[in-house]
C-alpha positions as a printed NumPy array, in Angstrom:
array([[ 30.906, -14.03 ,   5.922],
       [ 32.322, -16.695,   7.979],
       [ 36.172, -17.761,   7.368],
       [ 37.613, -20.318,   5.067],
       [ 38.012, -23.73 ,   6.9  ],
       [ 41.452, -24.939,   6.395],
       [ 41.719, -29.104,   5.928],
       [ 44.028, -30.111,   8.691],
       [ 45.149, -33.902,   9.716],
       [ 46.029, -35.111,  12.75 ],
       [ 49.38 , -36.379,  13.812],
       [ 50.921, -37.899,  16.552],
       [ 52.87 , -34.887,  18.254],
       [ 55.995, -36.811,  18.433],
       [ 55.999, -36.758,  14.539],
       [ 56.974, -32.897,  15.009],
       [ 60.662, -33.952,  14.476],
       [ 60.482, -34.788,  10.707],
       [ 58.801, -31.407,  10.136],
       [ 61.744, -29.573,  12.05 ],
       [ 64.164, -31.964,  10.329],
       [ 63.043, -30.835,   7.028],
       [ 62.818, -27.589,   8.391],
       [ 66.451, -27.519,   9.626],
       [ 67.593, -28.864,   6.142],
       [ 66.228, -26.534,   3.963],
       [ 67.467, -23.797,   6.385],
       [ 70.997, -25.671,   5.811],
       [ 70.279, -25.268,   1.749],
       [ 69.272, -21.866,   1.672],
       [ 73.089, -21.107,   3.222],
       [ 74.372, -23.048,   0.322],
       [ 72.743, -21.845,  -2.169],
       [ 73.827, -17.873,  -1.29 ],
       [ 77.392, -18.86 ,  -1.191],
       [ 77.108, -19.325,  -5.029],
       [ 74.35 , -16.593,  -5.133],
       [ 71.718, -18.705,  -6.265],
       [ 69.059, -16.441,  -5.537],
       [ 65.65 , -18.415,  -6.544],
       [ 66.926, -21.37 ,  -4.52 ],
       [ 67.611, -19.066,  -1.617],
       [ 64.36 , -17.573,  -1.94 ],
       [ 62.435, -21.254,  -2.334],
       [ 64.513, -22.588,   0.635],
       [ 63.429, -20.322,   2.633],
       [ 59.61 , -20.383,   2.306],
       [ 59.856, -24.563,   2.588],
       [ 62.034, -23.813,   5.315],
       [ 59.46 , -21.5  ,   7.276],
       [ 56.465, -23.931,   6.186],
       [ 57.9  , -27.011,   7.311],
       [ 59.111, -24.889,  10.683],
       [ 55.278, -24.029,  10.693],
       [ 54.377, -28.113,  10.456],
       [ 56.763, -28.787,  12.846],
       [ 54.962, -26.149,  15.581],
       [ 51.457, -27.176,  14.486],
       [ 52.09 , -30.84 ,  15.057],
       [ 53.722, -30.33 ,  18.749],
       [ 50.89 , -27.83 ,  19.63 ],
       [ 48.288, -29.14 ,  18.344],
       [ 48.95 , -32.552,  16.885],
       [ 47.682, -31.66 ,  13.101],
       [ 49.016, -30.685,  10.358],
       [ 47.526, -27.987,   7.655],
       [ 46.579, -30.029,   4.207],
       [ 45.995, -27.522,   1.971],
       [ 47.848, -26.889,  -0.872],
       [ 47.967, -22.712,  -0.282],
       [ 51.274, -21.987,   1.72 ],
       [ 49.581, -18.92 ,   3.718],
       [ 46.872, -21.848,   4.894],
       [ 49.61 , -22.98 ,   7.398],
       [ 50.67 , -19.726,   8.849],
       [ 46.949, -18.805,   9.606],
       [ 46.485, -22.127,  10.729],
       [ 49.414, -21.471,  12.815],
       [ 48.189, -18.356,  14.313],
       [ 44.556, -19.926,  15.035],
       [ 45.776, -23.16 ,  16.722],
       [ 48.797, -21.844,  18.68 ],
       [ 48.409, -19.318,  21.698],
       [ 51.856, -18.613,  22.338],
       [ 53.02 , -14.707,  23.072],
       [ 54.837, -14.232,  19.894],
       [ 53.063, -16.471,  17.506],
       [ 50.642, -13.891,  15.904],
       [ 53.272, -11.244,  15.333],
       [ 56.213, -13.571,  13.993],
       [ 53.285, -15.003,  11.987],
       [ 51.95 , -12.12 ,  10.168],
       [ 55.618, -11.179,   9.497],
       [ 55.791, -14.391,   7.563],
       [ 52.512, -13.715,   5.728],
       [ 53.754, -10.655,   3.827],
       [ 57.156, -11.906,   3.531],
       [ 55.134, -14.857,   1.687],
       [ 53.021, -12.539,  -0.091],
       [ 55.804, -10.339,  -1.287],
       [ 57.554, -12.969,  -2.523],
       [ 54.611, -14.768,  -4.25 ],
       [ 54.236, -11.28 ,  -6.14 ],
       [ 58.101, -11.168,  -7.165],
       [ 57.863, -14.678,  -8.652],
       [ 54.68 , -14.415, -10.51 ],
       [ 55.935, -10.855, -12.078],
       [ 59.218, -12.601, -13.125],
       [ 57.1  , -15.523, -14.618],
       [ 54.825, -12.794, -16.499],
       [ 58.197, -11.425, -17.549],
       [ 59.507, -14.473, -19.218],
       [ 56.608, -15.18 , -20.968],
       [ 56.837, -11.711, -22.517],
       [ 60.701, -12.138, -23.496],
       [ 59.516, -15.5  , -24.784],
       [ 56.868, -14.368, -26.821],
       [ 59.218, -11.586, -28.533],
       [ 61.691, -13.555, -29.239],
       [ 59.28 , -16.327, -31.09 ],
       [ 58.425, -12.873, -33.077],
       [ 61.277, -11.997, -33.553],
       [ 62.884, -15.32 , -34.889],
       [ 59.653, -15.495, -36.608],
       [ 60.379, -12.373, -38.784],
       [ 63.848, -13.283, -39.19 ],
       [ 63.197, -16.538, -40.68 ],
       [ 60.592, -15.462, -43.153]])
């Protein structure tokens, strides 16, 4: 089975500093938001944070930049395209950070649902 082509563009590799802009202002966010112990926009700051820090490398590497809509596209993207000593490793890292947190999120989304749903049964019973 061969592997999944990712849909990359190409960019100028100059254009790498609005990727680490964005990259550097979400890291700046995700500080903010754990002084008030925001949690979910700690968590979401932090994954735009290490994809646009991913954008940023692709695009001064290797002048593209990974189009698909899957976050994990652009870290394996990263670790195909860039042949630096560290890349794979730090990479990976990031993959099951990713994954791990993907999991957390859709478990907390399958949890309000079922909170939702009881209490629409609930309120239901109550107001019959």
């Amino acid at each position: 089975m061969s592997a999944k082509k990712i849909k990359t563009k190409p960019i100028e590799k100059t254009q790498y500093r609005v990727y680490f802009r964005k990259a550097t202002q979400f890291y700046k966010v995700m500080f903010q938001a754990k002084e008030i112990q925001n949690w979910d926009a700690v968590g979401l700051n932090a994954v735009h944070c290490a994809i646009s820090a991913c954008d940023a490398m692709l695009v001064f590497y290797a002048g593209i930049r990974c189009k698909s809509e899957n976050h994990l596209d652009v870290v394996t993207l990263l670790i195909n395209s860039v042949d630096l000593d560290e890349t794979k490793s730090k990479s990976n890292t990031l993959k099951k950070i990713s994954l791990n947190m993907k999991i957390e999120i859709l478990l907390k989304k399958k949890l309000w649902k079922y909170l939702n749903l009881q209490k629409d049964s609930i309120c239901g019973l109550v107001l019959k």
